[in-house]
PDB file of N, H, CA, C and O in Angstrom:
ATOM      1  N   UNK A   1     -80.676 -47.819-126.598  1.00  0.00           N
ATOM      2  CA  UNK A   1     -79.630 -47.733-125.608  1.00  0.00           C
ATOM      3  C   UNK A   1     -78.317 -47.584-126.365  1.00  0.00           C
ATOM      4  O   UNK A   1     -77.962 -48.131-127.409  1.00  0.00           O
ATOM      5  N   UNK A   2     -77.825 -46.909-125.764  1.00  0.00           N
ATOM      6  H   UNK A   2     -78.113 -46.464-124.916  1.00  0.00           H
ATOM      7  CA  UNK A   2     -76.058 -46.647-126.823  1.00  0.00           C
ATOM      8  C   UNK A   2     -74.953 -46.745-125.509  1.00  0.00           C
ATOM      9  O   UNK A   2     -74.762 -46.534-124.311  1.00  0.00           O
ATOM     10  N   UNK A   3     -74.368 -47.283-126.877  1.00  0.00           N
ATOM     11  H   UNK A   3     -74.524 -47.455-127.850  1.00  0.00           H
ATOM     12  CA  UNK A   3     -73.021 -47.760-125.749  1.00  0.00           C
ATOM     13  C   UNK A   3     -71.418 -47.148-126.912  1.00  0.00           C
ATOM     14  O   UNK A   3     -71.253 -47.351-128.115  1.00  0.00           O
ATOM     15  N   UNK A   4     -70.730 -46.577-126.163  1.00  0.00           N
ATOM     16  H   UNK A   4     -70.865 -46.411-125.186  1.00  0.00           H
ATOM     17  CA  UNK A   4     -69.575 -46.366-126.818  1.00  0.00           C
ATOM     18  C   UNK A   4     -68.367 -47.508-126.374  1.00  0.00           C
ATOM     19  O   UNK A   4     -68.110 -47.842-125.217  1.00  0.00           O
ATOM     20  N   UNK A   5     -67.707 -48.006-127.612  1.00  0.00           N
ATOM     21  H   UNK A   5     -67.917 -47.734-128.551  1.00  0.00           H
ATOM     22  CA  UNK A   5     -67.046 -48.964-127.499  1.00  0.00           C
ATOM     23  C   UNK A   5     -65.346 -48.697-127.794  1.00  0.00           C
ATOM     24  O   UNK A   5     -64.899 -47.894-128.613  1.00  0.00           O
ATOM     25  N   UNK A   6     -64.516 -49.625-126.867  1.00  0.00           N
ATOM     26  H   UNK A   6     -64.879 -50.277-126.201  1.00  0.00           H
ATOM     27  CA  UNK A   6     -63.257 -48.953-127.298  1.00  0.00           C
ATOM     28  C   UNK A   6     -62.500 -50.656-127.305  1.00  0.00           C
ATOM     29  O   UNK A   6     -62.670 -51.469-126.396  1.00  0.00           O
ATOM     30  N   UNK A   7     -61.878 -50.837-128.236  1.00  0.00           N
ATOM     31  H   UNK A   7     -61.741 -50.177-128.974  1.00  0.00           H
ATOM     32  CA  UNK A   7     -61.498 -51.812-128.451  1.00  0.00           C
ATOM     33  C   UNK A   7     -59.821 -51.836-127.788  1.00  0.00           C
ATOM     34  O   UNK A   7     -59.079 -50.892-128.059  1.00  0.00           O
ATOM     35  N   UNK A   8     -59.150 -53.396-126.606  1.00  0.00           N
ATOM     36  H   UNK A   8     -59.752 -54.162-126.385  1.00  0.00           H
ATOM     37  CA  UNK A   8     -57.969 -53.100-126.730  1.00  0.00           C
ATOM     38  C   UNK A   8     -57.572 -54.414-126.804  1.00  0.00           C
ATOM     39  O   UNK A   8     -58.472 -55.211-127.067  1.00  0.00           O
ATOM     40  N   UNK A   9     -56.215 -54.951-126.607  1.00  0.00           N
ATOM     41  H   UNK A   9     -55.484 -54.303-126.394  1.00  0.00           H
ATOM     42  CA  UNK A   9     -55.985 -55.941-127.017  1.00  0.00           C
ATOM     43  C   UNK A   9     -56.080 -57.338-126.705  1.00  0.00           C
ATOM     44  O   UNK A   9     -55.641 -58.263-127.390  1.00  0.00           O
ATOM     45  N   UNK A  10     -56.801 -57.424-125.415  1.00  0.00           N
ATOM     46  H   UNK A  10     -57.158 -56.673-124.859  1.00  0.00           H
ATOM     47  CA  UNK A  10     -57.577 -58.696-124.924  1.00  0.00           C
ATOM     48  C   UNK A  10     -58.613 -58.237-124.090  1.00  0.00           C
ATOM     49  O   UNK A  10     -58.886 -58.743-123.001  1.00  0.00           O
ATOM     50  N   UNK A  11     -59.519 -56.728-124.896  1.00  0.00           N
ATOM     51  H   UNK A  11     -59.297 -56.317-125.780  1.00  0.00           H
ATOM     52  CA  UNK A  11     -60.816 -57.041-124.299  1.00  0.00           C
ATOM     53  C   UNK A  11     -61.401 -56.193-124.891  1.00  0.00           C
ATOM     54  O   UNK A  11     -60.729 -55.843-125.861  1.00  0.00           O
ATOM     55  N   UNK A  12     -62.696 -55.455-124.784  1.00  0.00           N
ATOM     56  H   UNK A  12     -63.242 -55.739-123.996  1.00  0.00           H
ATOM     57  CA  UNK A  12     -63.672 -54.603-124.873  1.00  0.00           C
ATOM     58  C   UNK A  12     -63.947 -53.903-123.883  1.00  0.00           C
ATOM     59  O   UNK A  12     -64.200 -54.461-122.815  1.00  0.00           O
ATOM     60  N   UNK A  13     -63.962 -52.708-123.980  1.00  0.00           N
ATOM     61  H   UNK A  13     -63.756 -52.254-124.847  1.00  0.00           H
ATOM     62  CA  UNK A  13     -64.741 -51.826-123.055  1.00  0.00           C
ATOM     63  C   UNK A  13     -65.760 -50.864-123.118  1.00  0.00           C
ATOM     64  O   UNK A  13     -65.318 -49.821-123.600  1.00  0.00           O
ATOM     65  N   UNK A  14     -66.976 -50.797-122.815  1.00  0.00           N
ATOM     66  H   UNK A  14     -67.335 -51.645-122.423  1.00  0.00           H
ATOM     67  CA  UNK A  14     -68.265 -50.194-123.480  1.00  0.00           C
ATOM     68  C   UNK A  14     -68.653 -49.443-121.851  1.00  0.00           C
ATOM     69  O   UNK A  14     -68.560 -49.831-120.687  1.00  0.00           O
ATOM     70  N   UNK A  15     -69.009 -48.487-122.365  1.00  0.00           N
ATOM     71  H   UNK A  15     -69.085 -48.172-123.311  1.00  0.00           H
ATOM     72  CA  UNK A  15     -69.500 -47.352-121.620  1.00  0.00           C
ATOM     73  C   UNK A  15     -71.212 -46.648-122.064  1.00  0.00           C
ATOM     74  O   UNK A  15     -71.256 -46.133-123.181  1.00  0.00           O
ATOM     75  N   UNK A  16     -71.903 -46.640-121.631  1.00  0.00           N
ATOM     76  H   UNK A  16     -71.868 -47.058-120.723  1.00  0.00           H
ATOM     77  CA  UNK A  16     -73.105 -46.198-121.548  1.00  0.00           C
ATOM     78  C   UNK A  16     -72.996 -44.849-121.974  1.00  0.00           C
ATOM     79  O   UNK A  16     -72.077 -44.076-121.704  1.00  0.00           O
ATOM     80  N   UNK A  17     -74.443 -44.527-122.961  1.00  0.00           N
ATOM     81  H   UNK A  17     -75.190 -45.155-123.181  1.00  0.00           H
ATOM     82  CA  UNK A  17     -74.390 -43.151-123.458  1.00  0.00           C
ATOM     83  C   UNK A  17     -75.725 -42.191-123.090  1.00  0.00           C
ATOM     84  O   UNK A  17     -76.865 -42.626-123.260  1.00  0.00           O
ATOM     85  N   UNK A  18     -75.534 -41.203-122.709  1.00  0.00           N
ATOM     86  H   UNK A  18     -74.608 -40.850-122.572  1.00  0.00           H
ATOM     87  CA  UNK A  18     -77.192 -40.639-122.999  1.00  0.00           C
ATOM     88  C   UNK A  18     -77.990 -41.341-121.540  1.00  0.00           C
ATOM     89  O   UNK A  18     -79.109 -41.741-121.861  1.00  0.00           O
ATOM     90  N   UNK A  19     -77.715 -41.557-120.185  1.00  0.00           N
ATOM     91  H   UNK A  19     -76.806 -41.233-119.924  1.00  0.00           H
ATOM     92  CA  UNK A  19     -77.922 -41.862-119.281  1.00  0.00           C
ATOM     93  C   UNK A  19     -77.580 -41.101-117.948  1.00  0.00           C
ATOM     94  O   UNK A  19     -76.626 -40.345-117.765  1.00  0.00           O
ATOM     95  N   UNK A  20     -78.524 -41.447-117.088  1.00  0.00           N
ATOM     96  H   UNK A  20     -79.299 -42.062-117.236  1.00  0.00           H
ATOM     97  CA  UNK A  20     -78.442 -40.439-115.649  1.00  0.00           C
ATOM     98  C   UNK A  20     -77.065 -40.475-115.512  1.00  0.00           C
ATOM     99  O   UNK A  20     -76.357 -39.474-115.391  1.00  0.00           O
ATOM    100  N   UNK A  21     -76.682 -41.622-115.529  1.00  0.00           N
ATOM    101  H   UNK A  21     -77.256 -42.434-115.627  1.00  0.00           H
ATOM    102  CA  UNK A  21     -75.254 -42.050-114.972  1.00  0.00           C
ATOM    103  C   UNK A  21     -74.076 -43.126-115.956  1.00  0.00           C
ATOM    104  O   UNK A  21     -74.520 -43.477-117.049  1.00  0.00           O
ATOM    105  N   UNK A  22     -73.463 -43.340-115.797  1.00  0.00           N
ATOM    106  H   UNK A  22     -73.102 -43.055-114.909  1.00  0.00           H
ATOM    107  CA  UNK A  22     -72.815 -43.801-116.742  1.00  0.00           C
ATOM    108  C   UNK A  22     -72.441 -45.401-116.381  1.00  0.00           C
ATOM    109  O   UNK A  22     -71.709 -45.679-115.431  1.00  0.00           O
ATOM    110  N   UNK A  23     -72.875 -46.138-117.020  1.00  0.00           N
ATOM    111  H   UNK A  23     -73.469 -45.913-117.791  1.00  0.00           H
ATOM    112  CA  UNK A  23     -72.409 -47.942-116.476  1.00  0.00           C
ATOM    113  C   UNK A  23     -70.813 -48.374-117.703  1.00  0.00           C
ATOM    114  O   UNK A  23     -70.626 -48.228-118.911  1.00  0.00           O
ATOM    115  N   UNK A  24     -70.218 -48.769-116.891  1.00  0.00           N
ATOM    116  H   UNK A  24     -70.369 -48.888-115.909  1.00  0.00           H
ATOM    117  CA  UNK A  24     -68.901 -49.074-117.908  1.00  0.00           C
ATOM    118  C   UNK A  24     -68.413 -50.449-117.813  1.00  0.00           C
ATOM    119  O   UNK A  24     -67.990 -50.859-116.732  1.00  0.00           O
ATOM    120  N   UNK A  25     -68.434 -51.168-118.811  1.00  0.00           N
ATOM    121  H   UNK A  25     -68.777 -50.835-119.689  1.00  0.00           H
ATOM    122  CA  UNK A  25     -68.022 -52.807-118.437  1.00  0.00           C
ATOM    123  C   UNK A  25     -66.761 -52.942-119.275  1.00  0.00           C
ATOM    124  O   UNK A  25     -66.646 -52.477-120.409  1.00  0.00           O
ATOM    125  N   UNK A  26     -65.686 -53.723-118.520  1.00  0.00           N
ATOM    126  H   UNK A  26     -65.779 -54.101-117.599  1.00  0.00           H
ATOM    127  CA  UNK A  26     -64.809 -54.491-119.371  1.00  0.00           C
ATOM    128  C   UNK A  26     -64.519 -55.847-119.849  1.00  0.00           C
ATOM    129  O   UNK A  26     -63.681 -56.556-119.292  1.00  0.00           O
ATOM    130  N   UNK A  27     -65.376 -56.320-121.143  1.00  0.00           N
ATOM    131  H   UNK A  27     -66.057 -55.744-121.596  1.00  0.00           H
ATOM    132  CA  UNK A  27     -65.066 -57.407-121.392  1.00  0.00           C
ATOM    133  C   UNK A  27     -63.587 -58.254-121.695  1.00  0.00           C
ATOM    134  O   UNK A  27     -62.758 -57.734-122.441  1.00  0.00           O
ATOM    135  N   UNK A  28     -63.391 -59.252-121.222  1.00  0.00           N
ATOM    136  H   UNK A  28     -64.065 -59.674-120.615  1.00  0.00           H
ATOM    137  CA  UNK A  28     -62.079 -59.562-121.585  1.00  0.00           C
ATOM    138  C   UNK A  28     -62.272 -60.630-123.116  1.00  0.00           C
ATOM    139  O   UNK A  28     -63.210 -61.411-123.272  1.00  0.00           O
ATOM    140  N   UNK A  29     -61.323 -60.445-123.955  1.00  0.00           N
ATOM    141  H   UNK A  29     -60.561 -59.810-123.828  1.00  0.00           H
ATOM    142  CA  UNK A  29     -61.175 -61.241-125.295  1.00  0.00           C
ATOM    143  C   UNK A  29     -62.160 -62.465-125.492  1.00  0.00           C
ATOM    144  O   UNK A  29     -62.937 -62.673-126.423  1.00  0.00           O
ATOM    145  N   UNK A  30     -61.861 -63.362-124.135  1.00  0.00           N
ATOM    146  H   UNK A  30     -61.230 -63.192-123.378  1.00  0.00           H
ATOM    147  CA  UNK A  30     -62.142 -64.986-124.193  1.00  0.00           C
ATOM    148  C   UNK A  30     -63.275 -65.142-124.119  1.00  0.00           C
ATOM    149  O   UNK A  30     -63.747 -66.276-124.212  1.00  0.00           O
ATOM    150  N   UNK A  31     -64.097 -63.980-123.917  1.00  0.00           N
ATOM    151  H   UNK A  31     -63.713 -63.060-123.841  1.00  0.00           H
ATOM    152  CA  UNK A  31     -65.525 -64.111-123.478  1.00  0.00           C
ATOM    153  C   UNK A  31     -66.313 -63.408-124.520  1.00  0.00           C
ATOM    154  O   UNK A  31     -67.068 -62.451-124.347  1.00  0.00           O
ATOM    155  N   UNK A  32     -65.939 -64.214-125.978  1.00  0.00           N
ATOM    156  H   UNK A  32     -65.326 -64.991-126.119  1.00  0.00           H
ATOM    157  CA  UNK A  32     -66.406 -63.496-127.395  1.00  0.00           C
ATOM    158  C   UNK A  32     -68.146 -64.334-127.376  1.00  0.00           C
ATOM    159  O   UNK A  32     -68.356 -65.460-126.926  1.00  0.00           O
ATOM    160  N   UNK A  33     -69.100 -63.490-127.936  1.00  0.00           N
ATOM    161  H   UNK A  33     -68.929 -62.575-128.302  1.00  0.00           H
ATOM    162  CA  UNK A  33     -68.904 -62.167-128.358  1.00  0.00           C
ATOM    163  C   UNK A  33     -68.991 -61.443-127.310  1.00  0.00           C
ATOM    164  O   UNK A  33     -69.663 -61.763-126.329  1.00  0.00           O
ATOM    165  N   UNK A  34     -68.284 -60.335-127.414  1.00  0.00           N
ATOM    166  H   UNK A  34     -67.737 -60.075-128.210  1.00  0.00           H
ATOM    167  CA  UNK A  34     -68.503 -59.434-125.584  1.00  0.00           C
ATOM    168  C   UNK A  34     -69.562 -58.587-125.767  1.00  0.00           C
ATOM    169  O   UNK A  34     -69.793 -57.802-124.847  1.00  0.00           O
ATOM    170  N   UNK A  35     -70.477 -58.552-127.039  1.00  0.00           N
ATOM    171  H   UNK A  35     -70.289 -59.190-127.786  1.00  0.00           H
ATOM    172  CA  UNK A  35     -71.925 -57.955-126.879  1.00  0.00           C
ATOM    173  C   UNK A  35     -72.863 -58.338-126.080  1.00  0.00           C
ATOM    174  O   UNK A  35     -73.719 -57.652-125.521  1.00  0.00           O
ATOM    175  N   UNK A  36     -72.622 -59.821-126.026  1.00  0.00           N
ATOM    176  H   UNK A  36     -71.927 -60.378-126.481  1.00  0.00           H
ATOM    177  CA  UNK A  36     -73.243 -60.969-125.170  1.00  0.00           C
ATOM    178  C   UNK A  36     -73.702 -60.243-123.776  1.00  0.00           C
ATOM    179  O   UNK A  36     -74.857 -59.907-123.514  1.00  0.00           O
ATOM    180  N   UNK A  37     -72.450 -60.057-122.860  1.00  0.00           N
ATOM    181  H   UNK A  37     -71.512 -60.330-123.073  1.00  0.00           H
ATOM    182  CA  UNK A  37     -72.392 -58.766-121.766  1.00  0.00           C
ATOM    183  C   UNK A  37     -73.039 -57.416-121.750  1.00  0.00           C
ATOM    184  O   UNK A  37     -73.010 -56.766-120.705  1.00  0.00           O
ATOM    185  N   UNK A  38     -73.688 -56.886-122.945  1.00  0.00           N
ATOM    186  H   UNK A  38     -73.712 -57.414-123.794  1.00  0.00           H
ATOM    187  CA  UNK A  38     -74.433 -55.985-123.045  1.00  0.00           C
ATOM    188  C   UNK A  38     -75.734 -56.289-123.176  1.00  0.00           C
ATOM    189  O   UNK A  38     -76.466 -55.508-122.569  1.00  0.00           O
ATOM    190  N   UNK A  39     -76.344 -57.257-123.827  1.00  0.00           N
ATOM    191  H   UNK A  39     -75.750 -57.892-124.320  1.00  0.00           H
ATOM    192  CA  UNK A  39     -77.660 -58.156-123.721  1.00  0.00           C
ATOM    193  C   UNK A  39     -77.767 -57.957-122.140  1.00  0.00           C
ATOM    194  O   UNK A  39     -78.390 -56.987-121.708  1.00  0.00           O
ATOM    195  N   UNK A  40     -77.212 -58.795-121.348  1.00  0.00           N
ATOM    196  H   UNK A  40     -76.706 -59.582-121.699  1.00  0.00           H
ATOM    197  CA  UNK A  40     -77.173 -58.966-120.049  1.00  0.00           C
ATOM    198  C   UNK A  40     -77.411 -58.362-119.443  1.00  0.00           C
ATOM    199  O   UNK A  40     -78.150 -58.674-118.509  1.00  0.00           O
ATOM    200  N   UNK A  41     -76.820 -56.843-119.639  1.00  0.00           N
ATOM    201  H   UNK A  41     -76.220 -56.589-120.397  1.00  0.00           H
ATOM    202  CA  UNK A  41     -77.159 -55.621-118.611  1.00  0.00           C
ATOM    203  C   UNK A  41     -78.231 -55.065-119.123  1.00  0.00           C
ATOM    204  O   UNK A  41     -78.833 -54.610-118.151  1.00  0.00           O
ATOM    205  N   UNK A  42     -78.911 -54.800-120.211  1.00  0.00           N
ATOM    206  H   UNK A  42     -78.423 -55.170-121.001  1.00  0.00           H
ATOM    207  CA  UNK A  42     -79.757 -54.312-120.947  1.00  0.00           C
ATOM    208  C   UNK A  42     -80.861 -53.934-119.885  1.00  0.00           C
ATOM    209  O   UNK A  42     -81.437 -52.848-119.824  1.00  0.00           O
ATOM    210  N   UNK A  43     -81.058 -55.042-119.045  1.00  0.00           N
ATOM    211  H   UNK A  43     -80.590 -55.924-119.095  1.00  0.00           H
ATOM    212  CA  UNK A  43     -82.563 -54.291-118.219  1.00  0.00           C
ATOM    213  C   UNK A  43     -82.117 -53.835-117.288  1.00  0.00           C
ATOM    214  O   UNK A  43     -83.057 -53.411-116.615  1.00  0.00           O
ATOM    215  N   UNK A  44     -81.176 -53.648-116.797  1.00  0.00           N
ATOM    216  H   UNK A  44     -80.413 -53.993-117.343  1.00  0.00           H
ATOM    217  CA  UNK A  44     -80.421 -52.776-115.409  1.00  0.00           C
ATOM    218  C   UNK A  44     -80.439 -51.482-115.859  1.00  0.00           C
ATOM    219  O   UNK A  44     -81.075 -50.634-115.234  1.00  0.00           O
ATOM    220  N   UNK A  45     -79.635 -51.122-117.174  1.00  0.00           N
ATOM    221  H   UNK A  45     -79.118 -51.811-117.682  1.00  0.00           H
ATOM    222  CA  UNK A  45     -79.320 -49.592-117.523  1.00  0.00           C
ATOM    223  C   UNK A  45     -80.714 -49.808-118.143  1.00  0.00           C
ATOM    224  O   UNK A  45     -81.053 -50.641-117.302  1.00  0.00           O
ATOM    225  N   UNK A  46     -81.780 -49.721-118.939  1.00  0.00           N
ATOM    226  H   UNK A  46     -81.505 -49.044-119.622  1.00  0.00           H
ATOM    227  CA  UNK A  46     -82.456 -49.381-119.699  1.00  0.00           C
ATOM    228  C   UNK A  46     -83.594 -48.673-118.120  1.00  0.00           C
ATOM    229  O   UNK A  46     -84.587 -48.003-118.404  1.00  0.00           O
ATOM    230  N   UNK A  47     -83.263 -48.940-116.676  1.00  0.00           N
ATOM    231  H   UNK A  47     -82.457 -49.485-116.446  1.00  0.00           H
ATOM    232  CA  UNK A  47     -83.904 -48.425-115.678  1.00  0.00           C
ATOM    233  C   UNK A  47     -83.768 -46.930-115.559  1.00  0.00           C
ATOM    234  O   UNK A  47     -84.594 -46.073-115.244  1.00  0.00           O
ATOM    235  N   UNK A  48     -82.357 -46.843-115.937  1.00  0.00           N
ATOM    236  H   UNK A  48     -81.686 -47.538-116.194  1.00  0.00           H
ATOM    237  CA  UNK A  48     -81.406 -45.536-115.643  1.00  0.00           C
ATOM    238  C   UNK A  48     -82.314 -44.249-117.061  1.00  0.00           C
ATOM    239  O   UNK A  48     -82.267 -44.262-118.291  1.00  0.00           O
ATOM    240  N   UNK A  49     -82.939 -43.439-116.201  1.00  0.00           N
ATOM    241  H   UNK A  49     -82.977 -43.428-115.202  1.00  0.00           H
ATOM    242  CA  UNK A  49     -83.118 -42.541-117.190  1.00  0.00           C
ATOM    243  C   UNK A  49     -82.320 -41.779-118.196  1.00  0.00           C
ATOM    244  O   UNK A  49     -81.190 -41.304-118.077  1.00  0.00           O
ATOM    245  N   UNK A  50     -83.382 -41.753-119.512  1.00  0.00           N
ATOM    246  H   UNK A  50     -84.299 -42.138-119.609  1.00  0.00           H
ATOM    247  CA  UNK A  50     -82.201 -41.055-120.674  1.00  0.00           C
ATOM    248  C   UNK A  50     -82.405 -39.656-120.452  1.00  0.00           C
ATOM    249  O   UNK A  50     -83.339 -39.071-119.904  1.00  0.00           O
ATOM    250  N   UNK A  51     -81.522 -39.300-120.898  1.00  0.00           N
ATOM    251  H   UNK A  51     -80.763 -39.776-121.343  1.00  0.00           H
ATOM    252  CA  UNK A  51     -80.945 -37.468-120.536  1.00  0.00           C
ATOM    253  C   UNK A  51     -80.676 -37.038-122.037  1.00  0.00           C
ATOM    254  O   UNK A  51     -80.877 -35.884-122.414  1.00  0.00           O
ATOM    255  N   UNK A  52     -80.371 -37.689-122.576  1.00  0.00           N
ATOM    256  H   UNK A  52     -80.207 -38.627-122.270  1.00  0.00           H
ATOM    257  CA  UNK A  52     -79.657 -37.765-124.198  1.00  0.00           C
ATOM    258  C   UNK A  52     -79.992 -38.198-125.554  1.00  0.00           C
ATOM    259  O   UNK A  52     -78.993 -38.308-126.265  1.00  0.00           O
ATOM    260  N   UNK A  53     -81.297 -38.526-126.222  1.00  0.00           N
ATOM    261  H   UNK A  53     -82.109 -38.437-125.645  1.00  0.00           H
ATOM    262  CA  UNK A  53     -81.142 -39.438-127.216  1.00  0.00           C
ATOM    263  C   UNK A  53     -80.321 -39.988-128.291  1.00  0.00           C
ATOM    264  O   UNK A  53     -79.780 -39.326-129.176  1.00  0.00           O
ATOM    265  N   UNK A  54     -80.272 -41.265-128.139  1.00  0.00           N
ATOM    266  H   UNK A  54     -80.712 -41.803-127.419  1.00  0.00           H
ATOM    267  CA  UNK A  54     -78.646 -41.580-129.015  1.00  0.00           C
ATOM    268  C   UNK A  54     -79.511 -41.671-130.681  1.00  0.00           C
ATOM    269  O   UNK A  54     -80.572 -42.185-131.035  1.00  0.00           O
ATOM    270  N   UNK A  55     -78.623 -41.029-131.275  1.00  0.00           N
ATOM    271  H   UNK A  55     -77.761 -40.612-130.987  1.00  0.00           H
ATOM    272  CA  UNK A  55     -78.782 -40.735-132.759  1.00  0.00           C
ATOM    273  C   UNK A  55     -78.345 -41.856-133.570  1.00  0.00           C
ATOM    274  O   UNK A  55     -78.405 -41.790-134.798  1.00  0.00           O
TER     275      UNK A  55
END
C-alpha cells in the first residue's frame, strides 16, 4: 500500500497511491506517531482496488 506524505507544521498529511480512489488523512502533530493513523486504515483502503503498483 503506498501513501504519499507531505509534511506541515503541526501535522501530516498522507494521501493514498495506486488506488480506485484516493483516501487522504490529516494527522495533526500531537497525535505522534501519525503512521499510527495509517496502521488503522490499512484494512479499509487495502479493500479499494490497485490500479497502480507502488514501486
Amino acid at each position: 500500500m503506498g501513501w504519499y506524505s507531505q509534511e506541515f507544521t503541526e501535522a501530516w498529511r498522507f494521501t493514498t497511491i495506486g488506488r480506485s480512489g484516493f483516501v487522504e488523512v490529516t494527522v495533526p502533530a500531537v497525535h505522534s506517531p501519525a503512521a499510527d493513523a495509517l496502521v488503522d486504515l490499512a484494512p479499509a483502503v487495502s479493500a479499494m482496488p490497485v490500479v497502480t503498483a507502488c514501486r
